[in-house]
C-alpha positions in Angstrom: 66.4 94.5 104.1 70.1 94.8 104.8 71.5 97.9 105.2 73.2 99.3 101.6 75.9 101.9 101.9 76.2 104.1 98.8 78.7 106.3 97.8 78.1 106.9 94.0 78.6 110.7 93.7 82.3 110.2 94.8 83.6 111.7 91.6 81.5 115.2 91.6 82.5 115.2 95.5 85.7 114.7 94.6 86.3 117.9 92.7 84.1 120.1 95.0 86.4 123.4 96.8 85.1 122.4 99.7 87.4 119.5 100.0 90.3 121.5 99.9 90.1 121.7 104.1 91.7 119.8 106.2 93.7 116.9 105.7 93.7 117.6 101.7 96.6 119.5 101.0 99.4 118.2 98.6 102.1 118.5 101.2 101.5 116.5 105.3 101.4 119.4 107.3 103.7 119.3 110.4 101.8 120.2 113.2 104.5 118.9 115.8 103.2 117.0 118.9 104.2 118.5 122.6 103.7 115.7 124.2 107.0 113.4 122.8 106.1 110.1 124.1 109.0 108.0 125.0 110.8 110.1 122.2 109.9 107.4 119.6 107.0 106.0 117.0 106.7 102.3 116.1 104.5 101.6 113.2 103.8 98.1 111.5 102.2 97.6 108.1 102.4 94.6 105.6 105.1 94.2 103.1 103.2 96.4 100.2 103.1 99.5 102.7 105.9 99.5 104.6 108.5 100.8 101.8 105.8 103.9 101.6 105.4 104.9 104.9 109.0 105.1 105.6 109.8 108.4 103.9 106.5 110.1 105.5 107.5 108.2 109.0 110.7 110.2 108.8 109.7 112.9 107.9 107.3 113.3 110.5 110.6 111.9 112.8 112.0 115.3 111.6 109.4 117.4 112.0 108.8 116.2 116.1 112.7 115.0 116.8 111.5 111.7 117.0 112.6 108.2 116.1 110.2 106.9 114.0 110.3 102.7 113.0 108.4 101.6 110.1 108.1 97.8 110.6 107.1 95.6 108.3 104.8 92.1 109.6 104.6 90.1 106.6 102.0 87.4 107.8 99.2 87.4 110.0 99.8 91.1 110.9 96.2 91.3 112.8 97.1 88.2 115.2 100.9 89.0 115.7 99.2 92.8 116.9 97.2 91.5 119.1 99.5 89.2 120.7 101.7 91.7 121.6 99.6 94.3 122.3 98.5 92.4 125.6 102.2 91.7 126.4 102.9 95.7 125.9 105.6 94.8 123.2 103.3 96.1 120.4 103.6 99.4 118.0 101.9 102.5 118.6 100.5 102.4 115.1 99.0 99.9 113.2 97.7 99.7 109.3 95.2 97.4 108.2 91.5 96.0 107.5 88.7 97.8 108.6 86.9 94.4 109.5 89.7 93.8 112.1 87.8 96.7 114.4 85.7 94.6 116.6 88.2 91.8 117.2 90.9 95.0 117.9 88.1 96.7 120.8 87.1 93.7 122.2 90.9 93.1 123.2 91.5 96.3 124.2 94.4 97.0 121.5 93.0 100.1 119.9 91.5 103.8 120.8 89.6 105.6 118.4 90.7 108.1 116.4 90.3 111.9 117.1 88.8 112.9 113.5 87.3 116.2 113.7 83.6 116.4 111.7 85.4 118.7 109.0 88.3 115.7 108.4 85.6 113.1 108.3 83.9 115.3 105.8 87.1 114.8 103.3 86.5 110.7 103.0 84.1 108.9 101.3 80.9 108.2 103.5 81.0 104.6 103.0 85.0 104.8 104.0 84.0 106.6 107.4 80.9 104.7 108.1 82.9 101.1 107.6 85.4 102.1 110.5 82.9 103.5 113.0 82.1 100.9 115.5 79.5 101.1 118.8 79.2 105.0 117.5 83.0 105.9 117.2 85.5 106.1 114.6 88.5 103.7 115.6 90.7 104.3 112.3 91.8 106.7 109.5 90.8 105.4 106.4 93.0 105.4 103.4 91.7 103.0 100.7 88.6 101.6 99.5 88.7 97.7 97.8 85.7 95.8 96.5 85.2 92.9 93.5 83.9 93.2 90.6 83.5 91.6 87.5 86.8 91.2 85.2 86.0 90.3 81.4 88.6 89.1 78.8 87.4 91.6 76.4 88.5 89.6 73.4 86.5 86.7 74.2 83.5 88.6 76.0 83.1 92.2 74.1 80.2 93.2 76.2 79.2 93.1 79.8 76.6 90.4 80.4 73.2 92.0 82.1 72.5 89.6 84.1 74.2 86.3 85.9 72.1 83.9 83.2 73.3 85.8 80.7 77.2 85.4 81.8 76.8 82.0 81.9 74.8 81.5 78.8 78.0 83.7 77.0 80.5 81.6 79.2 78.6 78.1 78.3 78.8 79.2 74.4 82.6 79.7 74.5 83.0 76.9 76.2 80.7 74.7 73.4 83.1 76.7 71.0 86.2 75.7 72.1 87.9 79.0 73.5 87.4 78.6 77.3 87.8 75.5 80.0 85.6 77.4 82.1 82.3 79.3 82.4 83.4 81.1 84.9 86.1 82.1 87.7 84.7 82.3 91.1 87.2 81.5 93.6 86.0 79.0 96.2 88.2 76.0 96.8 88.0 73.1 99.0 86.8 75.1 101.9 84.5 78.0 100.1 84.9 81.4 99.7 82.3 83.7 101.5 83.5 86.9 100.4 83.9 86.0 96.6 80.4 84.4 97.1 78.9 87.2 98.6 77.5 88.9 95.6 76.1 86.3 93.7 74.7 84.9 97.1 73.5 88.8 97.7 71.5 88.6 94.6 69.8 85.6 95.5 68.6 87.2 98.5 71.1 86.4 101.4 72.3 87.6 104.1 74.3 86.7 106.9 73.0 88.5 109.5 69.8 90.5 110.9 70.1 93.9 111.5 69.9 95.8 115.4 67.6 98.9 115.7 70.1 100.9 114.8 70.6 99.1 111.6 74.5 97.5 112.6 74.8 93.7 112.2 72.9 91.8 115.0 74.8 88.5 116.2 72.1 87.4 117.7 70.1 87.1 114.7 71.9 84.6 112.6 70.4 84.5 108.9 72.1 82.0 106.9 69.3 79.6 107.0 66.6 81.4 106.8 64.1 80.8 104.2 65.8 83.9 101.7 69.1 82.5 102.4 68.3 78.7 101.6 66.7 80.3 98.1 70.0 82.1 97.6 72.1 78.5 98.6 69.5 77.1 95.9 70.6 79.6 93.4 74.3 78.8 94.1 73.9 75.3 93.6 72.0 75.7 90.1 75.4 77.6 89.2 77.8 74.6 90.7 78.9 71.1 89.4 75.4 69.1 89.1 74.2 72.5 87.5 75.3 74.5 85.0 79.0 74.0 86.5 80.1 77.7 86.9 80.6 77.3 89.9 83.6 74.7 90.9 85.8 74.1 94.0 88.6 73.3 91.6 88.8 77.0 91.2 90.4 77.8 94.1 93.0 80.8 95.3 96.2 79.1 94.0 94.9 78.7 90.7 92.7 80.9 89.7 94.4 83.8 88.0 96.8 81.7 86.3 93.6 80.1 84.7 92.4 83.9 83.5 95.4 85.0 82.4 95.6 81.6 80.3 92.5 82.8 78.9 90.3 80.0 79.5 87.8 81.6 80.9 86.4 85.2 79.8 85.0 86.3 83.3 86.7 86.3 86.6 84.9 87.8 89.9 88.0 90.0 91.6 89.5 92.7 92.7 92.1 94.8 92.3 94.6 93.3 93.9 95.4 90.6 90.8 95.0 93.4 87.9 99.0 93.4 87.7 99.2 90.1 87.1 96.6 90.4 84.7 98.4 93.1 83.0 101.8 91.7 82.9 100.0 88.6 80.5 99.0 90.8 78.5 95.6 90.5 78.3 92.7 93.1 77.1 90.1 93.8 79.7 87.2 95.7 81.1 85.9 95.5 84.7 82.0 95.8 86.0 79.8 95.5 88.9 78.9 91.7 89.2 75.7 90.7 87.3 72.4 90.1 89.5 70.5 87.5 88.5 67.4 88.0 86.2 64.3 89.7 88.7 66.8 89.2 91.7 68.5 91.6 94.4 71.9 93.6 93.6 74.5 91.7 93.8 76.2 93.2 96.4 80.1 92.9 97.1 81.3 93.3 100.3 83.1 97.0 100.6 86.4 96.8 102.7 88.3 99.9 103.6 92.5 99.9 104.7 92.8 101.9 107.7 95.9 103.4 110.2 95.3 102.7 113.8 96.1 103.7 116.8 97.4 101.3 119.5 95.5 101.2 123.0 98.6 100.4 124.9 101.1 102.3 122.5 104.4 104.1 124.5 103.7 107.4 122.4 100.1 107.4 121.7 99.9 111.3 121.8 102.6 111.3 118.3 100.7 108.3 117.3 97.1 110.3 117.0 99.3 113.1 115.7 100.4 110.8 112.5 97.1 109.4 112.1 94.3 111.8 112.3 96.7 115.0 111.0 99.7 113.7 109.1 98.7 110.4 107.0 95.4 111.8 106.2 96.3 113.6 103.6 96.6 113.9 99.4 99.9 113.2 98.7 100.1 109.8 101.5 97.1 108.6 99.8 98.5 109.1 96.1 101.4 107.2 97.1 100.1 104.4 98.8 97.6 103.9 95.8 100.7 103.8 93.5 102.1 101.2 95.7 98.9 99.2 96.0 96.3 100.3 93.3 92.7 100.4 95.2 90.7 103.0 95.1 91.5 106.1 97.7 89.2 106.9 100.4 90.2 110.7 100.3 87.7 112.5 98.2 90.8 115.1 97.4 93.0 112.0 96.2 90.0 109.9 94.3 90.6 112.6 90.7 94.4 112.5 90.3 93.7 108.3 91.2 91.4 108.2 88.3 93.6 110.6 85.6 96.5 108.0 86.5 94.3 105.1 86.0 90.4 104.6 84.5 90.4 101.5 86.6 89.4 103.4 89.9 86.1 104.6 88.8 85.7 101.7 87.4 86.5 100.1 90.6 84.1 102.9 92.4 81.5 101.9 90.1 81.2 98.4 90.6 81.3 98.9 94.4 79.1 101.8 94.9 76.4 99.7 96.3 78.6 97.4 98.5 78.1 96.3 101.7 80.9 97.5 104.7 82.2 94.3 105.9 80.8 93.8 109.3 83.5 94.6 112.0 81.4 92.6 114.8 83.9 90.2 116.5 81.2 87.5 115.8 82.2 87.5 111.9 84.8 85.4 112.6 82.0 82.6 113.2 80.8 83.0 109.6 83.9 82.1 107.5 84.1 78.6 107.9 80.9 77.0 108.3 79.3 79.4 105.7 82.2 78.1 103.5 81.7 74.1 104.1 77.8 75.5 103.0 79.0 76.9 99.9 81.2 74.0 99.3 78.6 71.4 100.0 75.6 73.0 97.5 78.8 73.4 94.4 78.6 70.0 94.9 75.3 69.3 94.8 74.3 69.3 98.5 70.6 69.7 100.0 70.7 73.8 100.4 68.7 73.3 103.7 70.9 71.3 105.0 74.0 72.9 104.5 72.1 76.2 105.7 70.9 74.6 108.8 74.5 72.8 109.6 76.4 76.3 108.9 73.7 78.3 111.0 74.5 75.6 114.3 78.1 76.1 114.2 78.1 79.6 113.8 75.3 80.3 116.4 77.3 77.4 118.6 81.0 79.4 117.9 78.8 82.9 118.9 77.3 81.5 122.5 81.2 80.0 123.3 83.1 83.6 122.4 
């Protein structure tokens, strides 16, 4: 059985005293750094954080009579680090996916970060576990993101239970005339293995086995194995020569304009497209993602934004100083959930989140029970041949034999790393 990491008691945690130590205050506590660097802090983030970061970056500037750059990489941010980081051009701090970790060690372009038991103690569990790789914590976390299940509440009043029953309540609107679609699973010409992932979860499979110590084994590839091909089975029942829920047409370029059209009541998502879905207007509720009848949870995949700290950085002694003491605090993480609404990962920040908006429990809710993406390097090999897979049983494919083909070329793209 994989490995589930739960973090449902998030909201009692998050009003607890205890959390008031440190790292939670309102206010980032100066603590200034002796050790100055080359009198200067480079940080990149994408275009959503970068506005953000700039009045803490100068404020920590201030406090250590520093330069501090807040950069902004607006494409392929993981890559472009890399790249630079092994031509000694890069920042000393980075912001990004917690899934990037393995691929970051393996090239040498990050150290962990010094988190002290009583700061790790002031982040969700699930948040701390997803950045700890080999047995060490390589980033602060500040966000937690997960699907869900997103219902036009005017055409779907109630939750379905289970998977049959959203598509029995999808194929009925559809008979009536109110939708195009059963339902809005993004997969495209290529397939979509994280929006997958829970209804293939529920089926029963996995991607890979797990090591003694209960991380992600590489070595134990499991997308064909007998669960797996029951769980490609499942997915093809749901795709074009089934009950057609499940379509490459719906792809990433089209699929939230198709919701916010309403023509379909249920769209498997995250929080990331909520604006959009609020600017047309249109009445919703969000839930975990139905299992199917007498089947496994179905289990999103949890991801967590982290900050970073460059391996070959010019000031890495500032740049632990911003990350483990400065960023990872209340008032950074309100703000950068304002700017980007997913869920905090600071306990302190996770109330004052939820009075602003009932969307983040809702959020917490549905991915309570979510798997941490794995941060192996070897996850790469997953993404494309388990989409051609996916792809390949929408269509009407021989589940075995899409299993078998995407379980060589993963297993061959392993043995070549």
């Amino acid at each position: 059985m994989r490995r589930r990491i739960v973090f449902a008691a998030l909201g009692a945690a998050a009003s607890a005293s205890a959390l008031a130590a440190c790292g939670t205050d309102d206010k980032p506590a100066a603590a200034p750094s002796k050790d100055k660097g080359n009198g200067k802090l480079v940080i990149w983030a994408d275009t959503k954080r970068t506005a953000v970061l700039k009045k803490y970056a100068d404020q920590f500037g201030k406090d250590n009579g520093i330069t501090v750059e807040v950069k902004e990489v607006a494409e392929n941010l993981q890559t472009v680090f890399v790249t630079a980081s092994q031509q000694g051009s890069g920042p000393d701090v980075v912001v990004g996916a917690h899934d990037w970790i393995g691929n970051l060690v393996q090239n040498g372009a990050i150290d962990p970060v010094q988190l002290s038991a009583e700061q790790k103690s002031t982040f969700a569990a699930a948040a701390v576990k997803a950045v700890t790789f080999n047995g060490q914590v390589y980033g602060a976390p500040y966000a937690l993101e997960n699907i869900a299940l997103v219902r036009n509440t005017e055409l779907a009043p109630t939750a379905p239970a289970t998977l049959e029953d959203l598509v029995k309540a999808g194929q009925d609107l559809k008979k009536a005339g109110k939708v195009s679609e059963i339902l809005l699973d993004q997969a495209g010409a290529q397939g979509d293995a994280y929006h997958i992932y829970p209804i293939y979860s529920s089926g029963g499979g996995s991607m890979f086995g797990l090591t003694s110590a209960g991380d992600p084994d590489p070595k134990n590839v499991t997308v064909n194995s007998p669960d797996s091909i029951a769980a490609f089975t499942k997915i093809k029942e749901l795709g074009e020569k089934g009950s057609g829920a499940l379509k490459t047409s719906i792809a990433a370029e089209n699929v939230v304009a198709t919701f916010t059209a309403k023509k379909a009541a249920f769209f498997i998502t995250g929080a990331w497209n909520i604006a959009d879905i609020k600017k047309a207007g249109i009445a919703y509720d969000i839930t975990p993602v139905p299992a199917f009848a007498g089947g496994k949870p179905a289990q999103p995949f949890l991801g967590v934004q982290a900050f970073f700290v460059a391996a070959k950085g010019k000031s890495k002694a500032l740049a632990q100083e911003f990350v483990a003491n400065y960023v990872t605090n209340k008032e950074v993480a309100l703000a950068l959930y304002d700017a980007d609404p997913r869920p905090p990962a600071l306990l302190a920040a996770i109330d004052d989140a939820k009075a602003k908006d009932p969307d983040v429990a809702k959020w917490l809710d549905a991915g309570k029970d979510g798997l941490p993406m794995p941060v192996i390097p070897e996850m790469a090999a997953i993404w494309g041949p388990f989409g051609n897979a996916e792809v390949a049983v929408i269509k009407g494919g021989d589940p075995k034999t899409a299993a078998d083909a995407a379980a060589k070329a993963i297993n061959d793209a392993i043995t070549k790393k």
